[in-house]
C-alpha positions as CSV (number, residue, x, y, z in Angstrom):
1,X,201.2,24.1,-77.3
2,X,200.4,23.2,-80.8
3,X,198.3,25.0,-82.7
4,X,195.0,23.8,-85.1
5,X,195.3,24.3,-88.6
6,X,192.9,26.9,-88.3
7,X,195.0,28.6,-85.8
8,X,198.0,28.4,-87.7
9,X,196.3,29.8,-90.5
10,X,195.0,33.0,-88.2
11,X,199.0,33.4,-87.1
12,X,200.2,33.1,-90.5
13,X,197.9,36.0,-91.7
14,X,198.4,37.8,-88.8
15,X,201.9,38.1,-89.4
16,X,201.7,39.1,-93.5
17,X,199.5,41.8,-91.8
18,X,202.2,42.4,-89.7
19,X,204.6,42.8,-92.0
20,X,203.1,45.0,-95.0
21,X,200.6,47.0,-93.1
22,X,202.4,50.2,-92.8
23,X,202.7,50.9,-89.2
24,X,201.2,47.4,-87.8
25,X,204.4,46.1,-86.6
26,X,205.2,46.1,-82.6
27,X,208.6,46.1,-81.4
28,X,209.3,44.5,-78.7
29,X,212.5,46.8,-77.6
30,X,212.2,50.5,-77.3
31,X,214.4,52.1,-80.8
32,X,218.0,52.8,-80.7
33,X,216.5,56.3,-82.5
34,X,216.1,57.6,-78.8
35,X,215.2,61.1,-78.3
36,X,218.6,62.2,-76.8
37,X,220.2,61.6,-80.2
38,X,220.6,65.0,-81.1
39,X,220.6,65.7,-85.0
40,X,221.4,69.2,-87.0
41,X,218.6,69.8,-89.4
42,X,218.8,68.0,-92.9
43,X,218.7,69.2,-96.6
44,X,215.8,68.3,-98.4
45,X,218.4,65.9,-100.7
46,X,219.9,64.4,-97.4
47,X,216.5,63.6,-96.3
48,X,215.5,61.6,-99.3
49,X,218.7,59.7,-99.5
50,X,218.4,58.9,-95.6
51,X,214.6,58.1,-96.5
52,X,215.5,56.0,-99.5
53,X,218.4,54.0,-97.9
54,X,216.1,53.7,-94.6
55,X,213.0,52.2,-97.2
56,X,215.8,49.7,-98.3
57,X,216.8,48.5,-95.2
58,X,212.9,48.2,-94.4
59,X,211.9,46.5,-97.5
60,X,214.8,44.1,-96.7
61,X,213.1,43.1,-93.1
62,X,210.5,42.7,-95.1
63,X,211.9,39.6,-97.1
64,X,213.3,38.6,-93.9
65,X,210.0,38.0,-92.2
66,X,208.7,36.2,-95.4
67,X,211.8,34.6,-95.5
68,X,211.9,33.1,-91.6
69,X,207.8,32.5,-92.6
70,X,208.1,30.6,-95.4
71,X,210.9,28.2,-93.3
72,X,209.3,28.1,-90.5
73,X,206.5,26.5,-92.2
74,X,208.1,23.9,-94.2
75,X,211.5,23.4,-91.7
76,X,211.6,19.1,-90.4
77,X,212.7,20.1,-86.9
78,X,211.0,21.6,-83.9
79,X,214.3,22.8,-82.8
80,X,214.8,24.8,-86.1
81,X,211.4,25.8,-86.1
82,X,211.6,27.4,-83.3
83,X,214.9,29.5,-83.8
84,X,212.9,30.4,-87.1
85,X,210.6,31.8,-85.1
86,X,212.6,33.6,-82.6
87,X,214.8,35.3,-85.3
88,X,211.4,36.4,-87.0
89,X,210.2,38.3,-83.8
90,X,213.8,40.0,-83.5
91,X,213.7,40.8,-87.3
92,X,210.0,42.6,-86.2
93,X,212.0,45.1,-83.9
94,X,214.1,46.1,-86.8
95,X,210.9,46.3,-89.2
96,X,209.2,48.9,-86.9
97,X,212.2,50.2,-86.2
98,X,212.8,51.3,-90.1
99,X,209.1,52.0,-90.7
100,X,209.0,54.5,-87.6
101,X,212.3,56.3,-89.3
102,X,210.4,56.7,-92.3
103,X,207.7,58.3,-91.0
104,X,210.1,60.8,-88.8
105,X,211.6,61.6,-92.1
106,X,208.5,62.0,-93.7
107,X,208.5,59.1,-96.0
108,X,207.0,55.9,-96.6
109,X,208.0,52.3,-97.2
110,X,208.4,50.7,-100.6
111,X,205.3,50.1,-102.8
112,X,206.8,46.5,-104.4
113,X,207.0,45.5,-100.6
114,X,204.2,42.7,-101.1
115,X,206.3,41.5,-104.7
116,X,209.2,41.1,-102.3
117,X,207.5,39.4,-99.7
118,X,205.8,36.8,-102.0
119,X,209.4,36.3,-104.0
120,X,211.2,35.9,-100.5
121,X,208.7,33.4,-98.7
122,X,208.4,31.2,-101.7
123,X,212.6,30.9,-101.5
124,X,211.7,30.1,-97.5
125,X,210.0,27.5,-98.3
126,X,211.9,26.1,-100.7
127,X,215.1,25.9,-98.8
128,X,213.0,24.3,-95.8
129,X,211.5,21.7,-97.5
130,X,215.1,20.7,-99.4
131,X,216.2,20.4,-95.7
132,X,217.4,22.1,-92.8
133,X,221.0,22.2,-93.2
134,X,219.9,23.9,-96.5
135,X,217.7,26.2,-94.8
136,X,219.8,27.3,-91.9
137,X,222.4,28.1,-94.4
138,X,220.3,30.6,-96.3
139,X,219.9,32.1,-93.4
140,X,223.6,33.0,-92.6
141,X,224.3,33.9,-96.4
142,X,221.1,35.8,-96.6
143,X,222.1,37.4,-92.8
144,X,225.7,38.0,-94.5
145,X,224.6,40.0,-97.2
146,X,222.6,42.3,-95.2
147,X,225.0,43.0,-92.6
148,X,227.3,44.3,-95.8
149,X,223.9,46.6,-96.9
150,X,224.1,48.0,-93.3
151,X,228.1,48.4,-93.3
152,X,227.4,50.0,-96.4
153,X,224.1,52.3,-95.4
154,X,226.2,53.6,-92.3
155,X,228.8,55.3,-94.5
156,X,226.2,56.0,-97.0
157,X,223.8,57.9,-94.8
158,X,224.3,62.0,-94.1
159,X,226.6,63.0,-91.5
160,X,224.1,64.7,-89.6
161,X,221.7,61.2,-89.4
162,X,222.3,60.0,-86.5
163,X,219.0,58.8,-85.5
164,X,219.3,56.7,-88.8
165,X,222.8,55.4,-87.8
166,X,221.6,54.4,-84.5
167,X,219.3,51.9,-85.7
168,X,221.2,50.6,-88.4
169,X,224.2,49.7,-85.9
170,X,222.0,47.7,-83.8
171,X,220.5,45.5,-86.3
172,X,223.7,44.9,-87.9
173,X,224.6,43.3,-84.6
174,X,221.2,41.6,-84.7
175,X,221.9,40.2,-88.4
176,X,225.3,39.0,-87.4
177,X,224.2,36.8,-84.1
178,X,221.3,35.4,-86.4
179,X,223.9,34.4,-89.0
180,X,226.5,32.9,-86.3
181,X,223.1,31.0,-84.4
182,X,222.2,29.7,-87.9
183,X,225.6,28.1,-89.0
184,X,226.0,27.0,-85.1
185,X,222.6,25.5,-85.2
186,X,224.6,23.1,-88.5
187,X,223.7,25.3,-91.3
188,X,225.8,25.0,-95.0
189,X,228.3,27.6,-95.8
190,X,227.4,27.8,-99.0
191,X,230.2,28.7,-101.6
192,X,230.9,31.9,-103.1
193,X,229.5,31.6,-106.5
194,X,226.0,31.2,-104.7
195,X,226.4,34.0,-102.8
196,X,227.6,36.1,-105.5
197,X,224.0,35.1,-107.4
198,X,221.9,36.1,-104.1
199,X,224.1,39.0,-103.9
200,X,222.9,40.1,-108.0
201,X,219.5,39.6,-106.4
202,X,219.4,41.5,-103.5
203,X,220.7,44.4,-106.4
204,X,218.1,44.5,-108.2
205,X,216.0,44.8,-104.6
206,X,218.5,48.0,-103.7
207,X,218.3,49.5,-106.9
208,X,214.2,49.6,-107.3
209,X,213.0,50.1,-103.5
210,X,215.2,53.1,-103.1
211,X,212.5,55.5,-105.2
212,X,209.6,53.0,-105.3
């Protein structure tokens, strides 16, 4: 079905609404946090470093919904469209999933969440209207670099997290199928020195969001 402009406009908001409301997000599988994951109580410092590494991880779902947005509405092909979509929705599971962790560990997302969004759908759109060779390959090198945040988070986080761990193992496996569909799907491997710029980029995200 194709939707009106006006209709596309509703969906559009609907998802920024989505995505920076705290709380708004629906997952659409239950959290690997289950309540069997049994935890020893944390130190007030291990909470806020699990808390700050968790608002990371959730500011950087953030940028991945503005990101899939901003392709999705400027991408030539249906096909690609669509997987845009279809990645988005997945990426929403990991967006509630963070912003529920938060709020178990008493915190709360990132206040330069809407800076990041803006920054990260305007580099959606770009890619997708250069092309979509261009575009699917952001999406594996973007995918890449946030599977090594989440490599990294998991040794990072305090022993005793295991609720936190949980989650970020399953959307590290999310974030490497996305990258492998997206290169599959004819997307650039793009060389190293322009993944070494988007990864002094997602550094300066890493470094502010984890207090702010």
């Amino acid at each position: 079905m194709t939707l009106s402009r006006t209709d596309n406009l509703i969906h559009q908001f609907d998802t920024v609404l989505r995505t920076l409301v705290p709380h708004a997000a629906a997952p659409s599988r239950p959290s690997p946090a289950t309540e069997d994951l049994h935890e020893a109580p944390m130190s007030d410092e291990e909470r806020r470093h699990a808390a700050g590494l968790m608002r990371i991880n959730h500011t950087g779902e953030v940028c991945a919904q503005a990101l899939y947005q901003g392709q999705g509405l400027t991408s030539r092909l249906p096909a690609v469209r669509g997987q845009m979509e279809q990645a988005a929705q997945e990426e929403i599971d990991h967006l509630a999933w963070c912003d529920s962790r938060l709020q178990e560990l008493h915190d709360r997302p990132s206040l330069l969440n809407p800076l990041f969004y803006a920054a990260s759908f305007g580099l959606g759109a770009a890619a997708g209207a250069v092309g979509d060779r261009i575009s699917l390959g952001f999406v594996a090198a973007t995918e890449e670099q946030v599977g090594h945040h989440l490599e990294d988070h998991l040794v990072k986080l305090p022993p005793v997290d295991q609720r936190s761990r949980a989650v970020l193992r399953q959307m590290a496996i999310d974030e490497a199928h996305h990258a492998q569909l997206a290169l599959e799907a004819g997307g650039a491997r793009f060389p190293a020195p322009v993944k070494l710029g988007m990864k002094l980029m997602s550094k300066v995200m890493t470094t502010s969001v984890y207090r702010l």
